[in-house]
Backbone as numpy.savetxt, mean C-alpha at the origin, in Angstrom:
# Nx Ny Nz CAx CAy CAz Cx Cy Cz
-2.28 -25.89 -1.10 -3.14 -24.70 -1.10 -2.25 -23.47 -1.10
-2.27 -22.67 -2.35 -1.49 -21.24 -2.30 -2.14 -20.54 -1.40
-3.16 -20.11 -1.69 -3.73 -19.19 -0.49 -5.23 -19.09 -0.33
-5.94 -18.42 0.69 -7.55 -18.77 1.01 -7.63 -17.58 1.04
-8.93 -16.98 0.50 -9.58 -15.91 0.26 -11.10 -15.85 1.08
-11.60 -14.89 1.61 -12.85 -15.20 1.88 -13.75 -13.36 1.86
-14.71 -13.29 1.04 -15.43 -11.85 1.60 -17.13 -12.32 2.22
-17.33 -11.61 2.85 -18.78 -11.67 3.37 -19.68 -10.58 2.71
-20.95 -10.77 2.59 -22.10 -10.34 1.52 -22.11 -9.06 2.85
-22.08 -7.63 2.16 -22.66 -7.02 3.05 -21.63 -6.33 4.28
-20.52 -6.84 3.90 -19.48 -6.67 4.78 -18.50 -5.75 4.06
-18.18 -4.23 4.37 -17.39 -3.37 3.60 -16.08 -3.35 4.19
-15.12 -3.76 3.14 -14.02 -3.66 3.33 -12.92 -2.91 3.35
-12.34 -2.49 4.26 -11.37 -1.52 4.12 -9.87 -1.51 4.23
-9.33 -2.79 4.19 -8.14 -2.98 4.04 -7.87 -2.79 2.52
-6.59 -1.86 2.57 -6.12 -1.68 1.80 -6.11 -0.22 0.77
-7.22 0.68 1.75 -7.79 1.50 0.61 -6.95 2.60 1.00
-7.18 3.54 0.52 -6.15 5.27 0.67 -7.43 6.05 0.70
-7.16 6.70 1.53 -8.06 8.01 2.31 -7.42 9.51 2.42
-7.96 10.30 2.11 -7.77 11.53 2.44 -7.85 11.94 4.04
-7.09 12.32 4.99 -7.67 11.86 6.21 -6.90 13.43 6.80
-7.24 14.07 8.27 -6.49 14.63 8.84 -6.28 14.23 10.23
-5.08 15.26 10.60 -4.99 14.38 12.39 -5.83 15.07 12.72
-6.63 14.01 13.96 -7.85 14.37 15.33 -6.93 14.80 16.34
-6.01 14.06 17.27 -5.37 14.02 18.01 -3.89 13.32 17.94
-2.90 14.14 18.77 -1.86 13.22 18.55 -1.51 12.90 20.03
-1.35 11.87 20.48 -1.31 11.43 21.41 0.91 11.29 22.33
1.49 12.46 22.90 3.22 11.93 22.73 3.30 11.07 23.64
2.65 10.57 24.71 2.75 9.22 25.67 2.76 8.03 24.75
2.07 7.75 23.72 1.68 6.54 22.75 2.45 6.63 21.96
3.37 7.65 21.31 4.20 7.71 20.09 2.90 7.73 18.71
2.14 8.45 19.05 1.24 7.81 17.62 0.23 9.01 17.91
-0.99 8.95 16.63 -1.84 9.98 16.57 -3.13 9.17 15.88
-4.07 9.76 16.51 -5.52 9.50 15.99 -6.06 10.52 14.19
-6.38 9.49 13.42 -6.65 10.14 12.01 -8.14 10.01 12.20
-9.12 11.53 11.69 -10.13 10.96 11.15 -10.08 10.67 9.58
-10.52 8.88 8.98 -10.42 9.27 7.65 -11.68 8.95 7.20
-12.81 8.89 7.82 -14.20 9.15 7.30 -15.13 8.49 7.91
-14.74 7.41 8.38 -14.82 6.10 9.53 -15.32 6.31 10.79
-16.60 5.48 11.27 -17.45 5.95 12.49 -16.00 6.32 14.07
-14.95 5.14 13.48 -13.59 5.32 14.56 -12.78 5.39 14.37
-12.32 6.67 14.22 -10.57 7.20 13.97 -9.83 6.27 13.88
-8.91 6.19 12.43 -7.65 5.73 12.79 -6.45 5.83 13.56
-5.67 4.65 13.84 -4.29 4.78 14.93 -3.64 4.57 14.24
-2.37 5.57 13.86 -1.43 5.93 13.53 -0.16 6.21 14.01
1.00 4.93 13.82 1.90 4.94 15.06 2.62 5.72 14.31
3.96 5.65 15.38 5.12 6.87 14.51 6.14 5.70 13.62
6.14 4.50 13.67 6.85 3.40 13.13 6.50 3.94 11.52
5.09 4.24 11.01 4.17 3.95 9.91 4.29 5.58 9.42
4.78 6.62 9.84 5.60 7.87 9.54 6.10 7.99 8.18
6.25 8.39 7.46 6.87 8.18 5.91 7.95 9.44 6.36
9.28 9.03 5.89 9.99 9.98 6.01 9.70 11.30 5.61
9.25 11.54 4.16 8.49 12.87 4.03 7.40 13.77 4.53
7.13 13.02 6.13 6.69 14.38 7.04 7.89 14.42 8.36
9.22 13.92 8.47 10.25 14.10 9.43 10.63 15.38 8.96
10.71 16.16 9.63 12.21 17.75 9.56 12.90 16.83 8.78
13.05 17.72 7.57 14.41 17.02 6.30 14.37 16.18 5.88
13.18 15.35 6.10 12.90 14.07 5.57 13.67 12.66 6.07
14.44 13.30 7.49 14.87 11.92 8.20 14.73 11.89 9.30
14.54 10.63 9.59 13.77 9.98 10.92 15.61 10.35 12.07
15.65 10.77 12.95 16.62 10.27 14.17 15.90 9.83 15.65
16.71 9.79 16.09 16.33 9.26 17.77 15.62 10.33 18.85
16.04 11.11 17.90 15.31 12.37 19.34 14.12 13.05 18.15
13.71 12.43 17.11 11.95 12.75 16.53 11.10 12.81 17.01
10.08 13.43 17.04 9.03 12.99 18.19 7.84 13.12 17.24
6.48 12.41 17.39 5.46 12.37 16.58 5.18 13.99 16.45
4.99 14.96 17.70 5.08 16.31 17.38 5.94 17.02 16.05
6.94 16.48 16.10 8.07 16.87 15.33 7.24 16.82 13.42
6.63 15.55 13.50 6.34 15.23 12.08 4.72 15.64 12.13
3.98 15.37 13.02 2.45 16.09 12.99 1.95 17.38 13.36
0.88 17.62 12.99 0.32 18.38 13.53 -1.29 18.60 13.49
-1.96 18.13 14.54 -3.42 18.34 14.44 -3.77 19.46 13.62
-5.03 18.76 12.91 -5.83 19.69 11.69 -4.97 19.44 10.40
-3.45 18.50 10.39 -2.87 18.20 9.16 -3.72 17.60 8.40
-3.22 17.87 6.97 -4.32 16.78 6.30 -3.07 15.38 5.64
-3.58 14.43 5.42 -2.11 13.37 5.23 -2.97 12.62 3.88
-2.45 11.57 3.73 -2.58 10.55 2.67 -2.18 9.03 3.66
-3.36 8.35 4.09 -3.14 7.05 4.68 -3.54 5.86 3.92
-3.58 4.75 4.45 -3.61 3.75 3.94 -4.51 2.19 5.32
-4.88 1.83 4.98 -5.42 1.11 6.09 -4.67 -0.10 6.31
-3.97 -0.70 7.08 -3.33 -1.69 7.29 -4.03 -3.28 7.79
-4.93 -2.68 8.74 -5.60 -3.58 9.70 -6.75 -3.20 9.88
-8.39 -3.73 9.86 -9.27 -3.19 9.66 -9.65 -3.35 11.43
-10.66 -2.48 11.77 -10.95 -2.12 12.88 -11.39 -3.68 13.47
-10.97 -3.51 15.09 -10.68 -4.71 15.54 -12.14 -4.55 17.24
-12.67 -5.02 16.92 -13.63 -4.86 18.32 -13.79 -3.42 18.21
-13.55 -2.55 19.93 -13.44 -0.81 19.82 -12.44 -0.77 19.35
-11.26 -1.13 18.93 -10.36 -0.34 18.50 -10.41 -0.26 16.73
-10.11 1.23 16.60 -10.21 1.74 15.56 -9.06 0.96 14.17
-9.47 1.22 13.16 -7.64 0.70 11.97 -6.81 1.05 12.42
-5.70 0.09 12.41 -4.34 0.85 12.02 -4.05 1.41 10.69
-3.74 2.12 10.45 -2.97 3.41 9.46 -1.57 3.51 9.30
-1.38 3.50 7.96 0.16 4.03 7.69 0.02 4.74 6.56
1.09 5.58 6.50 1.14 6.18 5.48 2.26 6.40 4.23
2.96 5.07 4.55 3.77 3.82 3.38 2.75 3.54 2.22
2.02 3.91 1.62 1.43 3.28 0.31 1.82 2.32 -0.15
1.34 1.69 -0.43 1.39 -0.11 -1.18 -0.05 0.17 -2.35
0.86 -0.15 -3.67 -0.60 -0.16 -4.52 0.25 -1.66 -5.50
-0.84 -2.97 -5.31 -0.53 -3.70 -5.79 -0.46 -4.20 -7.17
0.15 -4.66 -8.46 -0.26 -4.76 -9.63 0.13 -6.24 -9.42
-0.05 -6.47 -10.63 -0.18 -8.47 -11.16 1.39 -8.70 -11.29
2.36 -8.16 -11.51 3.57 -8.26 -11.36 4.39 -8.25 -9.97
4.01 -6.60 -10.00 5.09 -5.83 -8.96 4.03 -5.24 -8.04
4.83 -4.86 -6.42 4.14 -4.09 -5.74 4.82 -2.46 -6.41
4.01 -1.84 -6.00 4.96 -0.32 -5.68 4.89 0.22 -5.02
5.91 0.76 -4.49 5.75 1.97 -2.71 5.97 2.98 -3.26
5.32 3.87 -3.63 5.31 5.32 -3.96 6.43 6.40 -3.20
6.15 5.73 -1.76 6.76 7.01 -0.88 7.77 6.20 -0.25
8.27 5.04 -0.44 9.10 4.14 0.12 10.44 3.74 -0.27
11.36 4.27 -0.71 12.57 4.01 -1.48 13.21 3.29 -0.81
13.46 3.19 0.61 14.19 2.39 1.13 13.71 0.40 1.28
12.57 0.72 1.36 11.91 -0.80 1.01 11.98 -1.54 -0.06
11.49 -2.79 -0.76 11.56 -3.57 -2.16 12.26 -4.75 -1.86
12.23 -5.43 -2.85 12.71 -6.87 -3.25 12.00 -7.57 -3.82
12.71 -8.89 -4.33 11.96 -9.67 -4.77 11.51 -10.85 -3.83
10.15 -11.32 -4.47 9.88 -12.87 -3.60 10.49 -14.20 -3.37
10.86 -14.07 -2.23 11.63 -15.32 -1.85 11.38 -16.92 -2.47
9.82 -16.92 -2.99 9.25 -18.20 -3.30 9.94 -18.45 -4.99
10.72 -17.44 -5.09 11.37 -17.43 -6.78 12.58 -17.99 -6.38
13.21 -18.88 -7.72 14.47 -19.25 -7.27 15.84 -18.78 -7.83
17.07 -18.76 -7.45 18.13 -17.87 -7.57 18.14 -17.47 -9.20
18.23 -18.47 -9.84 18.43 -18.14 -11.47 17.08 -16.74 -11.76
16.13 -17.32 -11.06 15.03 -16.41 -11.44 14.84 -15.11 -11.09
15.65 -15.09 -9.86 15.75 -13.77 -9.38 16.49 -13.07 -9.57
18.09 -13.73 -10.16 18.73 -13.05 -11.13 18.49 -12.13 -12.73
17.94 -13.26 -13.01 17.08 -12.46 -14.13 16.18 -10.69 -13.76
15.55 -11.28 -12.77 14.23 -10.08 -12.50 15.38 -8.85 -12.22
16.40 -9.35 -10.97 16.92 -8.54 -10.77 17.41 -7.10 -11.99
17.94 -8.02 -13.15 18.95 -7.28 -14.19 17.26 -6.74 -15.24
16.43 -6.64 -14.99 14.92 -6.48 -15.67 14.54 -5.46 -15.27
14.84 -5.26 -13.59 14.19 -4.19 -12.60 15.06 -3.16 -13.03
16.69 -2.97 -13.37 17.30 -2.24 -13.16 17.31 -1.79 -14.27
16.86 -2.04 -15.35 16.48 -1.71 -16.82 15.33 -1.00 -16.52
14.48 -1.09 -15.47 12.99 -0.09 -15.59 13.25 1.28 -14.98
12.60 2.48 -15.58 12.73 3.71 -14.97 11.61 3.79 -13.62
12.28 3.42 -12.71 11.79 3.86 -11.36 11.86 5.35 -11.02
10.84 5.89 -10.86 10.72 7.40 -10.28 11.89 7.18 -8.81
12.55 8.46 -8.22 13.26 8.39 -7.54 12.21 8.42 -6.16
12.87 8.18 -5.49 12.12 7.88 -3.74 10.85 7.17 -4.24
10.68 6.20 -4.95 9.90 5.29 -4.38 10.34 3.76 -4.48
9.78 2.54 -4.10 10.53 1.13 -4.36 9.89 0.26 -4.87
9.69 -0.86 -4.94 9.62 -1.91 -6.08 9.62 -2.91 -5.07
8.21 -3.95 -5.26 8.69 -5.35 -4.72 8.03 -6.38 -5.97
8.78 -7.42 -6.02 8.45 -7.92 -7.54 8.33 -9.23 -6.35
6.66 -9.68 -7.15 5.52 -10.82 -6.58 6.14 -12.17 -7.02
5.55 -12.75 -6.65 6.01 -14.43 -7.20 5.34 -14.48 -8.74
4.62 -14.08 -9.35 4.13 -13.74 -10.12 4.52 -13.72 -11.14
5.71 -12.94 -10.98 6.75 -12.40 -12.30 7.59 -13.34 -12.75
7.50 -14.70 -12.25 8.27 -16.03 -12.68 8.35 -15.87 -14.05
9.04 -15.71 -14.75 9.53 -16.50 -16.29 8.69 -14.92 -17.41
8.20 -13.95 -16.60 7.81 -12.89 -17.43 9.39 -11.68 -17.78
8.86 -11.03 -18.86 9.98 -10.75 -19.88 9.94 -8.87 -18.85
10.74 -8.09 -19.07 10.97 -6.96 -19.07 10.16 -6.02 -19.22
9.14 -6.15 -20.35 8.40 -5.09 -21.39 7.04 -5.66 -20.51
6.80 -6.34 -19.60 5.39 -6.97 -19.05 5.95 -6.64 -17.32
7.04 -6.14 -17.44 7.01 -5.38 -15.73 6.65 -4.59 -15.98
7.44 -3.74 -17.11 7.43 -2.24 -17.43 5.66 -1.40 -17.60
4.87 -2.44 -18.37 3.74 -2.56 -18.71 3.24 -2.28 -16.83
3.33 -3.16 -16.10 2.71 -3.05 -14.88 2.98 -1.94 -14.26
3.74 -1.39 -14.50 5.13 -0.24 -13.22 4.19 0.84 -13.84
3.74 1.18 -15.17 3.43 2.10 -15.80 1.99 2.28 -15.12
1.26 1.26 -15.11 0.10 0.94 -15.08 -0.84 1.66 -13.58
0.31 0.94 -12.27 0.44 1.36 -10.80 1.01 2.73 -10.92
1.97 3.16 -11.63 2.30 4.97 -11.67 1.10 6.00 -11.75
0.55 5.53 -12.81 -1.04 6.39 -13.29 -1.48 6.32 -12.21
-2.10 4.71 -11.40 -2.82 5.04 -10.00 -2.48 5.82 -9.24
-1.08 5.80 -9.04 -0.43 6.89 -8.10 -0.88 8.48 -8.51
-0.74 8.72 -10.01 -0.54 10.23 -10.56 -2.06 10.41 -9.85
-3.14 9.71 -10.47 -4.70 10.14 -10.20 -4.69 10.10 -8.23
-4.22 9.53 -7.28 -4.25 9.74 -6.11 -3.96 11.27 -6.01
-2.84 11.16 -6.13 -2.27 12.85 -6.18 -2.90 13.84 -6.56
-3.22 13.44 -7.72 -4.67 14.78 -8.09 -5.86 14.95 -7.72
-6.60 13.92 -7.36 -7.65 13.50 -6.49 -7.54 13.65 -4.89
-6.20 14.17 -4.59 -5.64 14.35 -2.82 -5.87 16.04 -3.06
-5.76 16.61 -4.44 -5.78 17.88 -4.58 -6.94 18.43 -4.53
-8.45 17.49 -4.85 -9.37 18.26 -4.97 -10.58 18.81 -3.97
-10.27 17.53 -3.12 -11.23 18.17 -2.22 -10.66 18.09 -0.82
-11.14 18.23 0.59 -10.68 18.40 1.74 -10.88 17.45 2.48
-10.28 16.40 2.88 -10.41 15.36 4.54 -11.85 15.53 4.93
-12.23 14.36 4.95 -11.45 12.74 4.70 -12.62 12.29 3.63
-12.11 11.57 2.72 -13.12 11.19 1.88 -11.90 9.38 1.37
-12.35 8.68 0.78 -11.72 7.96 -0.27 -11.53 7.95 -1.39
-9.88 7.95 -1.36 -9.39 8.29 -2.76 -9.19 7.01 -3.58
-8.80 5.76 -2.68 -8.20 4.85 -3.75 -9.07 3.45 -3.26
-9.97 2.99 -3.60 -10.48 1.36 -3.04 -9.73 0.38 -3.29
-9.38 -0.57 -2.85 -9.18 -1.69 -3.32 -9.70 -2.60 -4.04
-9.86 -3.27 -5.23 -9.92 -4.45 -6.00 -10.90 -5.10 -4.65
-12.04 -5.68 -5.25 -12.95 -6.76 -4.61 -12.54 -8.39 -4.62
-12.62 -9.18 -4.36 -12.14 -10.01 -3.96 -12.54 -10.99 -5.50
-12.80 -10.74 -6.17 -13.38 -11.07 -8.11 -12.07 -10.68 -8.63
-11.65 -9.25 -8.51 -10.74 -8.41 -9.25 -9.71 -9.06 -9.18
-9.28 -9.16 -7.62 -7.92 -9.65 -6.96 -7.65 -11.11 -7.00
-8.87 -11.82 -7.04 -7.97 -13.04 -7.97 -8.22 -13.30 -9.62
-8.71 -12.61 -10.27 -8.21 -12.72 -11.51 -7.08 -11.90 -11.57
-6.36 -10.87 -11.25 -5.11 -10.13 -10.82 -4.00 -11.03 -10.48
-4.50 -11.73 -9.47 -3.14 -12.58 -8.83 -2.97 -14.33 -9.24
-4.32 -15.17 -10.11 -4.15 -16.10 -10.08 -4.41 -16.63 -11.65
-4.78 -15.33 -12.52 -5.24 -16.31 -13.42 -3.60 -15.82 -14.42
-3.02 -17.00 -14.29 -1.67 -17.22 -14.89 -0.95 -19.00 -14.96
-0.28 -19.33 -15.43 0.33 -20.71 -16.33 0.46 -21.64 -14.56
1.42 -21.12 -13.45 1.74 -21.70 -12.62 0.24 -22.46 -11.94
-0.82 -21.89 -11.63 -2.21 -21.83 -10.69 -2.99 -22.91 -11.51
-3.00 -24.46 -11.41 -3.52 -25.07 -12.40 -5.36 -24.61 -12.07
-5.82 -24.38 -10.56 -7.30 -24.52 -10.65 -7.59 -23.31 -9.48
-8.69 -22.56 -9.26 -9.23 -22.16 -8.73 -10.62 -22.24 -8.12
-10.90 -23.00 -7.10 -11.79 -23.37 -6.39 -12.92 -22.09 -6.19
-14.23 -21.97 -5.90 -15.09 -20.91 -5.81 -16.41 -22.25 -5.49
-16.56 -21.51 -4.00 -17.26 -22.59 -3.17 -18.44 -22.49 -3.20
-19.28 -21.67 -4.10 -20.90 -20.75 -4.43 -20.69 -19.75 -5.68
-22.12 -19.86 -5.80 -22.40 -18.57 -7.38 -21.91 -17.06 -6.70
């Protein structure tokens, strides 16, 4: 079994989506800050999940403090990590992950990337000398899926292009209106496995009802 999927009728999902959001509160005992991003319960937002581009200068040190990088009434660009758990509200970061059928991409993440471990050395050699042939925008990173087994150069490039646009329309869509609304949904659970499974390796896909 590669992997198990499951959605419920009626059940809205919010892992994964990007929100227009601002800080409610920032909390400096917790290291972290409360987001509203549209949601009956504020998101929690630690300082781990910080994107260097709200640190002074854009780097994190030891004496940062969530003050340092927030400020209530900010408006940000989050991401939902963990969907609300009992009372407690999502976790939030604001690392972007927008997934394609190839590659991940981190928009705001340059220091992150790689490839999938479930690939094997010859193969990852290849991807490797493939990736470094693609024009990556600067400060952001690249994680290449199991996916990309035995695919050619011109079918990353195709994907990288594909996840860029999503990115460009976030950005312009972060421009138009004011906190908190949703900017980016995630793929339904239909989308995301014809996205991730319908390819040569996946001989069958099980679907347990109409």
């Amino acid at each position: 079994l590669y992997d198990f999927d499951l959605e419920q009728i009626g059940y809205e999902r919010k892992r994964a989506n990007i929100y227009k959001a601002w800080v409610s509160r920032i909390e400096q005992s917790l290291g972290a800050a409360f987001i509203d991003y549209g949601a009956e319960r504020h998101g929690f937002l630690p300082m781990k999940d910080i994107a260097p581009q709200y640190f002074p200068k854009g780097k994190f040190s030891r004496n940062s403090s969530i003050k340092d990088c927030l400020k209530e009434g900010q408006e940000i660009i989050v991401q939902v990590e963990k969907e609300e758990r009992g009372n407690k509200g999502a976790a939030l970061t604001t690392f972007i992950t927008l997934a394609g059928h190839y590659i991940v991409l981190l928009p705001n993440n340059p220091e992150a990337g790689g490839i999938s471990r479930n690939l094997d050395p010859k193969e990852r050699d290849k991807i490797k000398a493939s990736i470094r042939a693609l024009e990556v925008p600067d400060k952001m990173g690249l994680i290449v899926r199991t996916a990309a087994k035995g695919v050619e150069k011109n079918e990353l490039e195709w994907d990288l292009e594909y996840l860029l646009s999503i990115w460009d329309a976030i950005i312009e869509a972060n421009q138009l209106r004011k906190a908190p609304f949703l900017v980016y949904r995630e793929s339904d659970l239909i989308t995301r496995s014809l996205r991730d499974y319908l390819r040569d390796d996946i001989k069958e896909v099980l679907i347990d009802s109409e």
